[in-house]
C-alpha positions in Angstrom: -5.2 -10.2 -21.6 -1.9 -11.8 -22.7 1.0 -12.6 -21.0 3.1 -9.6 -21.8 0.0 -7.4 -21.3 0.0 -8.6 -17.8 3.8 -7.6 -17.6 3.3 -4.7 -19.2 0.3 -3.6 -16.7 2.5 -4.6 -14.0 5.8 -2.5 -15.1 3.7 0.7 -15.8 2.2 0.3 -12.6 5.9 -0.3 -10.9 8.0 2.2 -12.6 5.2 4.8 -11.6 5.6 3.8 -8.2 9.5 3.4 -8.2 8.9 7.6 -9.3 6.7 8.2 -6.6 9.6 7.0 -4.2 11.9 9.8 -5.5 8.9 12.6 -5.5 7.5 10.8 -2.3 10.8 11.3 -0.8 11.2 14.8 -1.9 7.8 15.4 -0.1 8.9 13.8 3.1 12.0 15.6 3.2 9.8 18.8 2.5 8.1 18.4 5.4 10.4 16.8 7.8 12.8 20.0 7.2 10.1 22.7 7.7 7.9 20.8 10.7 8.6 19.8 13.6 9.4 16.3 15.4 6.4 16.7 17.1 4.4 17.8 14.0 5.3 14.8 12.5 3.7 12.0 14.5 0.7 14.3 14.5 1.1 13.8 10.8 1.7 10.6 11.3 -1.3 10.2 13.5 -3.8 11.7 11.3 -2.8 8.8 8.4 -3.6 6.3 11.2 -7.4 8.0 11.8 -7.7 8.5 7.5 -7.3 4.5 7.4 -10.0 4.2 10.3 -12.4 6.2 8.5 -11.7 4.8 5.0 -11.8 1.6 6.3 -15.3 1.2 3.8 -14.5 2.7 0.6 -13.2 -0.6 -1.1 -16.7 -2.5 0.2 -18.8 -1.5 -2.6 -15.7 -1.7 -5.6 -14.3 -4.8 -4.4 -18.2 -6.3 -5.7 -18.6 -4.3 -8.5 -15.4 -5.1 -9.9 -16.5 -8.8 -9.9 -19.5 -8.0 -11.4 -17.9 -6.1 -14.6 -15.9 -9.0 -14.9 -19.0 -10.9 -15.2 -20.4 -8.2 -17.8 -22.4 -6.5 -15.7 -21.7 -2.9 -17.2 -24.1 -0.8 -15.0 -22.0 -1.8 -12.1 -19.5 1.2 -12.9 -22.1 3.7 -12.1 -23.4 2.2 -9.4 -20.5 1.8 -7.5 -19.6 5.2 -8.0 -23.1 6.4 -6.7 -23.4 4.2 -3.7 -19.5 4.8 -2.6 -20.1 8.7 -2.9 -23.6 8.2 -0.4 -21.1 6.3 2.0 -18.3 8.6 2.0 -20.7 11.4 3.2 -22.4 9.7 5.9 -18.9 8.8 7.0 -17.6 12.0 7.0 -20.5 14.0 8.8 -19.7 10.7 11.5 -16.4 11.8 12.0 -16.6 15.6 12.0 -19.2 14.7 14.6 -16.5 12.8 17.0 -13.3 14.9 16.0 -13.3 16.9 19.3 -13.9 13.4 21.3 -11.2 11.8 19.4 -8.5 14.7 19.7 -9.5 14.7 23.5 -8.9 11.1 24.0 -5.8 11.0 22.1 -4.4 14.0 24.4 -3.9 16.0 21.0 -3.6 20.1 21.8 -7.2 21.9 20.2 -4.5 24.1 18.4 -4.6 21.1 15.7 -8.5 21.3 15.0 -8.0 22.5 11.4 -5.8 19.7 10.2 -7.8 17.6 12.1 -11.5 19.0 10.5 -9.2 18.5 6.9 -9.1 15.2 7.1 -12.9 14.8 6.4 -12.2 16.1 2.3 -9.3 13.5 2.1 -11.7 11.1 3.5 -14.6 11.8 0.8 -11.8 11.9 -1.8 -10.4 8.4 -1.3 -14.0 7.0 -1.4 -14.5 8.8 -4.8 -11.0 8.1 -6.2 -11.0 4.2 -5.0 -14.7 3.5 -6.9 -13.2 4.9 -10.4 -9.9 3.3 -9.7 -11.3 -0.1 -9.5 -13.2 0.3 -13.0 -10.0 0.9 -14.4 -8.1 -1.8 -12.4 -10.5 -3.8 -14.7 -10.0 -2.1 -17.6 -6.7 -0.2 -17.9 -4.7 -1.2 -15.3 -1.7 0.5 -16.5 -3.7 4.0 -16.2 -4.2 4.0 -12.4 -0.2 4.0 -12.6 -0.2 7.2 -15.2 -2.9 8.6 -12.5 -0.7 8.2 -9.8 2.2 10.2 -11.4 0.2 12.9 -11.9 -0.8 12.3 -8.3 2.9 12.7 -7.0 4.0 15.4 -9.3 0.8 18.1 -8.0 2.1 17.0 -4.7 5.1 18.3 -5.1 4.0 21.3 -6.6 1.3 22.0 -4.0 4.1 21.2 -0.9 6.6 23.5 -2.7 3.6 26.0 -2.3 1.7 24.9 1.0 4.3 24.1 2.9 7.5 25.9 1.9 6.6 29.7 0.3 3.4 30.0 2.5 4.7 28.5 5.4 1.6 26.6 6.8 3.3 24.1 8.1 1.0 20.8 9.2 -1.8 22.4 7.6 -0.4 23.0 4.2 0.9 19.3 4.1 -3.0 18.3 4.3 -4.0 20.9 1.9 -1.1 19.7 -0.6 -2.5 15.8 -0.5 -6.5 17.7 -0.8 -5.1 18.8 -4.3 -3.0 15.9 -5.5 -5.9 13.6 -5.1 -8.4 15.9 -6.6 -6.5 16.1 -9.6 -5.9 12.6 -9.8 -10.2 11.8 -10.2 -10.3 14.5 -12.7 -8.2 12.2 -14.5 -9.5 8.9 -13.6 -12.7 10.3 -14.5 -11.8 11.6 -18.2 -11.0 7.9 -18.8 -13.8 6.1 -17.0 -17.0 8.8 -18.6 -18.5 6.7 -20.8 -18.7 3.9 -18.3 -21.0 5.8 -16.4 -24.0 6.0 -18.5 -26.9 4.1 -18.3 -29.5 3.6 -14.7 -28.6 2.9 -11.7 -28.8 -0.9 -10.7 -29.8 -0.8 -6.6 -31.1 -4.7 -7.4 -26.8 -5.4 -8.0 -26.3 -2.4 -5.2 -28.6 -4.7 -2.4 -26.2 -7.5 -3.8 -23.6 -6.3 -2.8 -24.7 -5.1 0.2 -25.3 -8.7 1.1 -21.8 -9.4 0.3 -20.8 -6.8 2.2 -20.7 -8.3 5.3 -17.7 -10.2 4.3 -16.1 -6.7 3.0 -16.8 -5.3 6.3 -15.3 -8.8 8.3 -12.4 -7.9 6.6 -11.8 -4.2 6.7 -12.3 -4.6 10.5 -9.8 -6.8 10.9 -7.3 -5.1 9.3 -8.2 -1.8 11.1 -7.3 -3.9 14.2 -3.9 -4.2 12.8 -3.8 -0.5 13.1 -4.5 -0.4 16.5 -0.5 -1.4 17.7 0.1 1.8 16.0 -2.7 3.7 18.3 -0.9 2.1 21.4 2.6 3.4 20.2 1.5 6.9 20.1 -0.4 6.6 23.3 2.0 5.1 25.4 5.8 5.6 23.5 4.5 9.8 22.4 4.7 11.1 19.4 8.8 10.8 19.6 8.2 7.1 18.8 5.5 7.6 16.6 7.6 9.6 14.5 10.7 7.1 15.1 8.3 4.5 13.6 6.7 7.0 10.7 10.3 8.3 9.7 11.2 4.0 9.2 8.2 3.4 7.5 8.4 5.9 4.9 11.5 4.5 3.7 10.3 1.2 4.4 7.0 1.4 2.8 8.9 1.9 -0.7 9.4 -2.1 -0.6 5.5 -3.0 -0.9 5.5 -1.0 -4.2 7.2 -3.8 -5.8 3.8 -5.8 -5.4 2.2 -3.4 -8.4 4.2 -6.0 -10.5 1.2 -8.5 -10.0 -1.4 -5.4 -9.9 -2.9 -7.3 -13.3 -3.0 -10.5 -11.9 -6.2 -9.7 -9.7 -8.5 -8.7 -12.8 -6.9 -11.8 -15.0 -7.8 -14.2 -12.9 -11.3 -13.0 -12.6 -11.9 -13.4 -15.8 -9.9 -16.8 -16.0 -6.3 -16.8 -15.6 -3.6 -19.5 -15.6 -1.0 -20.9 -13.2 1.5 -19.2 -15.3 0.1 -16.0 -14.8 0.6 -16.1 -11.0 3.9 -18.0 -11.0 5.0 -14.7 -13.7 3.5 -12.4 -11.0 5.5 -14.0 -8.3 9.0 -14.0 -10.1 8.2 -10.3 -11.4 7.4 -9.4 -7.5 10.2 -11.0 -5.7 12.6 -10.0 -8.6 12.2 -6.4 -7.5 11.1 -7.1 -3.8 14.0 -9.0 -2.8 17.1 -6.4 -3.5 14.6 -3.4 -2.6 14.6 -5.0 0.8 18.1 -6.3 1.5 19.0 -2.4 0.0 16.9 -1.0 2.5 18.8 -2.5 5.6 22.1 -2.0 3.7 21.5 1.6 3.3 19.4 2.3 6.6 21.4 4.6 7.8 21.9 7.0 4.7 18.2 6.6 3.9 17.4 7.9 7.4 19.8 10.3 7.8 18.4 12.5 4.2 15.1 13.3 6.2 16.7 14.2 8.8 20.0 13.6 11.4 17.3 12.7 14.6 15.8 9.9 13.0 19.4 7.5 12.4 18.7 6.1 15.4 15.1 4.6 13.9 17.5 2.2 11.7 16.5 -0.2 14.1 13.7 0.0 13.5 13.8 0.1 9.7 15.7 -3.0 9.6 12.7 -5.6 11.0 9.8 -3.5 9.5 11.9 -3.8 6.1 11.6 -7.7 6.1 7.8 -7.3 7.3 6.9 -4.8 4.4 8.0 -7.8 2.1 6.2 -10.5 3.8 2.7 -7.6 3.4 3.3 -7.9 -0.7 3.5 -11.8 -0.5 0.4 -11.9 2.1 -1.7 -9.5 -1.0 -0.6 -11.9 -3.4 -1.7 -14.6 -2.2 -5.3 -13.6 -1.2 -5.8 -12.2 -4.6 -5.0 -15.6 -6.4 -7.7 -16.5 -3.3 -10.2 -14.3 -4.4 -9.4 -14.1 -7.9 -9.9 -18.2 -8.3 -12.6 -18.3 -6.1 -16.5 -18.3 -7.7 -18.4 -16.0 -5.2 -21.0 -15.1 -7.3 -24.1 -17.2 -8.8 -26.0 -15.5 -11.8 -25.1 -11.8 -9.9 -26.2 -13.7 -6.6 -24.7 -13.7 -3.3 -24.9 -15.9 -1.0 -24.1 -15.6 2.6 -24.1 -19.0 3.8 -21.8 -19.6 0.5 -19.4 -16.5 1.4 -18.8 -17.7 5.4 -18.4 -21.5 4.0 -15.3 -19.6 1.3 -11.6 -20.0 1.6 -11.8 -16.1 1.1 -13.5 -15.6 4.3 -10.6 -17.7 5.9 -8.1 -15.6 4.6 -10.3 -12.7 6.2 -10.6 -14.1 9.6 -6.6 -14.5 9.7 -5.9 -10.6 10.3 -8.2 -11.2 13.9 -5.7 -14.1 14.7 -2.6 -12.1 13.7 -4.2 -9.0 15.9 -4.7 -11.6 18.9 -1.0 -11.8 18.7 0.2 -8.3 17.7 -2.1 -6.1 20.3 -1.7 -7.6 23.6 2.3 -8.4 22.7 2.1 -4.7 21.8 0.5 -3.3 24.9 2.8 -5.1 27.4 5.8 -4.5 25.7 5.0 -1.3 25.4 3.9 -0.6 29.2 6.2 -3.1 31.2 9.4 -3.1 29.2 10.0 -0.2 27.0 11.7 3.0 28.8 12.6 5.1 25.9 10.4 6.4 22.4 13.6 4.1 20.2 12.9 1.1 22.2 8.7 1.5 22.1 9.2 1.9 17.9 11.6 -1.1 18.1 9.2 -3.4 20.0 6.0 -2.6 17.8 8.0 -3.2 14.5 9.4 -6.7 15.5 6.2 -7.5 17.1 4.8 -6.9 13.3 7.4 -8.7 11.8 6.8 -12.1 13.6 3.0 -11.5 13.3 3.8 -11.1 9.3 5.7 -14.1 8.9 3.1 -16.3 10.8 0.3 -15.3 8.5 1.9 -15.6 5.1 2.7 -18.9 6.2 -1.0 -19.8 6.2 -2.1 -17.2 3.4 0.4 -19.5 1.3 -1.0 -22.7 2.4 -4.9 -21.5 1.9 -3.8 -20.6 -1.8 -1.9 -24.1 -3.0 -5.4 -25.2 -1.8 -7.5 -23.1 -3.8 -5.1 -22.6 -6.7 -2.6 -25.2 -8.7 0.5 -23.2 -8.8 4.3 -23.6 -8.1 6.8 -21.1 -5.6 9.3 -20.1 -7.7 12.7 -21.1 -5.5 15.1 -21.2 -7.8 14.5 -18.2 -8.9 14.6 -16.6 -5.3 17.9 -18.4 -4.8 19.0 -15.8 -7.6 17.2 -12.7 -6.3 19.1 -13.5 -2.9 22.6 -13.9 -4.5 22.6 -11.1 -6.9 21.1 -9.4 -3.5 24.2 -10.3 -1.6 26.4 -9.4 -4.2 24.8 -6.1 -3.9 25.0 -5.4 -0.4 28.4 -6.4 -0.3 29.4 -4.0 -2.7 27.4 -1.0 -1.6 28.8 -2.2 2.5 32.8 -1.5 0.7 31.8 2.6 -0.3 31.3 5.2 2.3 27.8 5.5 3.0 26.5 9.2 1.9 24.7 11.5 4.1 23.4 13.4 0.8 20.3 13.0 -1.2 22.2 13.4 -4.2 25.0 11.0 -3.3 22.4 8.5 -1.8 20.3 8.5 -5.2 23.8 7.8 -6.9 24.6 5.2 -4.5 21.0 3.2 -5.2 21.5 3.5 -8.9 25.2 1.8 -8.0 23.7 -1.0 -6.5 20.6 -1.2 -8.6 23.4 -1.7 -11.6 25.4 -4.2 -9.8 22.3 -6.5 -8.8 21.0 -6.4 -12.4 24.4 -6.8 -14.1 24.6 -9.9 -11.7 21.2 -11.3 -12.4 22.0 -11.0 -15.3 24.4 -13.7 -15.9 23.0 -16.0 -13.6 19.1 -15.5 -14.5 18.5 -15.8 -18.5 14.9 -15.2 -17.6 15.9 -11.7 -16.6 17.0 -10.7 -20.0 14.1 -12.5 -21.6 11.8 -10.4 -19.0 13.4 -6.8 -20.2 13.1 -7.7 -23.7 9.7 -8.4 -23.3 8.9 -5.2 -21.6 10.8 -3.1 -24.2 8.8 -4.7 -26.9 5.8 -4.2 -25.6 6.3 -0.6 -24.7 7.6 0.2 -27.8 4.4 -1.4 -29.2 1.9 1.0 -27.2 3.8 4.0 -27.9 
């Protein structure tokens, strides 16, 4: 891979999210207009229990990935094999404790169905994250075209689902069953021949091995969930939805760390310094104005899914700034794992795996949930008194957690990585960023999606214009992007 191809991977995989924010948005709106407040921290719910239960499905592809780096070819097909196997013993777990969980959760049994859905989105992620990962090696810039298509059947399948046939809760579960089916059909045209060929279980028991590192990790993170659990338990779904409704617009900020989606696989396979200082500037170059943009136009962005979530601009504003620190935190354990030599002649280790700096970086999301869940729980129980203040607490209670950990993450890297923060060139973003929010602060904030699109292109212009002429690498970085697009097509 060459420089401009990891740009290149990078931008496809960006732009394809930056569309997903305008269909994503048309989806949300979609379904905040024809459900209810209620409905939607069910909704919002049922994401949190799809990341419990999915919590496995990068185990297996996060080895195999590193193994077809290595050459290992029959990895592909074993991943795929062993991932499917997982994602049905997972599933018949959790249709076996659905009733139990909706009981314990206090959730009315007139929400089985949706509930009993989740088990085909559940299979479908396991299926869609093994082939993704061959082509995260491969074509990186395909899981972006895959993702389009993704968001565009969505859309389709909403406009259907939720708004001619009316099915309200269900028919937003039924339009994400169809959007990620179509999206392995196509992952899987462009992955066949990869497939051929036995199944290796002598890699598949490697891996297993290593697994226990996978699943150190996964847990962790699904502790970080858990503050999330708490909200809906003890703030309602009210809050939940307060916190959903600011994290959809929110969430829009961590696309910006598809801009180093090439990074991971190029380092595997021996990148340079350069390649993750590119990453960084290419990140934060985007990261930087989507998140001083998002607190600028909180208000508007809020108000287009609908008038009762304004208020949850307070809670946009913190969880903003944390989304940002999230894509710095990925960053920095990729150039971890990505530098880091795991694997011995396609043998693992686990005394080797607990002594890595990638098992540190691992162990980090128990210290950050030491912090968030009890800080959550009291918080939550002693001082809140209304569903705004509960949503308030839990994202500033993130956003601290989030700072402490990047802090370390960034430390852990410089260790196992030579590389440099670029701070001049965040000393840019921020000033072209001010310039920005200054500008769009002077113009009457719109209240309509039209107007609100218009008014994000306005300051999109102004903070490129403005980066522009005080950033020559800017220009340089569009040039390069132009000619290498104009080069594939």
């Amino acid at each position: 891979m060459s420089e401009i191809r990891l740009r290149y991977s990078g931008y496809v995989m960006f732009i394809s999210n930056i569309i997903s924010i305008a269909t994503g948005l048309m989806f949300t709106i979609m379904v905040t207009r024809n459900v209810s407040i209620e409905d939607f921290g069910i909704l919002s719910n049922i994401n949190d229990l799809i990341t419990y239960f999915g919590f496995l499905a990068g185990i297996i592809p996060f080895w195999s990935k590193r193994f077809m780096a290595k050459g290992y070819e029959s990895s592909a097909k074993t991943s795929l094999v062993i991932n499917s196997i997982i994602s049905i013993i997972v599933v018949s777990v959790y249709l076996g404790l659905t009733p139990a969980i909706m009981h314990m959760l206090g959730i009315s049994k007139t929400y089985i169905l949706p509930y009993l859905l989740i088990s085909v989105l559940i299979l479908e992620n396991y299926i869609k994250t093994a082939i993704a990962s061959i082509l995260h090696l491969k074509k990186p810039q395909a899981i972006g075209y895959g993702l389009m298509i993704h968001e565009f059947i969505k859309i389709i399948a909403g406009c259907i689902f939720i708004m001619l046939l009316k099915m309200g809760v269900v028919g937003v579960i039924y339009s994400f069953i169809v959007a990620y089916f179509s999206q392995i059909v196509f992952y899987l045209t462009l992955t066949a021949d990869e497939f051929k060929g036995r199944i290796k279980w002598d890699l598949a028991w490697q891996w297993f091995k290593g697994s226990t590192l996978n699943l150190f990790n996964v847990a962790g993170n699904r502790l970080m969930s858990f503050p999330l659990i708490l909200l809906f338990v003890y703030g309602g779904e009210i809050a939940r939805a307060y916190y959903g409704a600011a994290r959809t617009i929110a969430i829009n900020i961590t696309y910006s760390w598809y801009l180093a989606f090439a990074m991971y696989p190029k380092l595997l396979m021996g990148g340079k310094s350069e390649d993750v200082v590119t990453s960084l500037k290419m990140v934060l170059m985007f990261g930087i104005p989507m998140t001083i943009g998002a607190i600028t136009l909180s208000d508007s962005l809020l108000i287009i899914l609908k008038s009762d979530y304004v208020k949850a601009k307070l809670v946009l504003i913190p969880l903003s700034i944390c989304m940002l620190f999230r894509v710095l935190s990925w960053i920095f354990d990729r150039i971890v794992m990505g530098t880091e030599k795991l694997e011995d002649k396609a043998k693992l280790s686990f005394k080797k795996l607990i002594q890595s700096n990638t098992f540190a970086i691992f162990s980090l999301s128990y210290i950050q949930s030491a912090i968030a869940i009890p800080t959550t729980y009291f918080f939550l129980t002693s001082m809140s008194k209304t569903p705004l203040e509960s949503a308030v607490y839990v994202s500033g209670i993130l956003f601290v957690s989030y700072l402490l950990i990047v802090l370390i993450k960034y430390k852990i890297a410089r260790k196992c990585f030579t590389f440099y923060f670029p701070w001049m060139n965040v000393i840019k973003y921020l000033v072209a960023s001010v310039v920005m929010s200054f500008m769009l602060m002077l113009i009457p904030h719109p209240k309509r999606l039209s107007r609100v699109i218009a008014c994000i292109l306005f300051g999109a212009t102004i903070y490129l214009m403005v980066l522009s002429l005080i950033d020559r690498e800017t220009l340089k970085l569009i040039k390069l992007v132009i000619k290498e697009i104009k080069s594939r097509l």
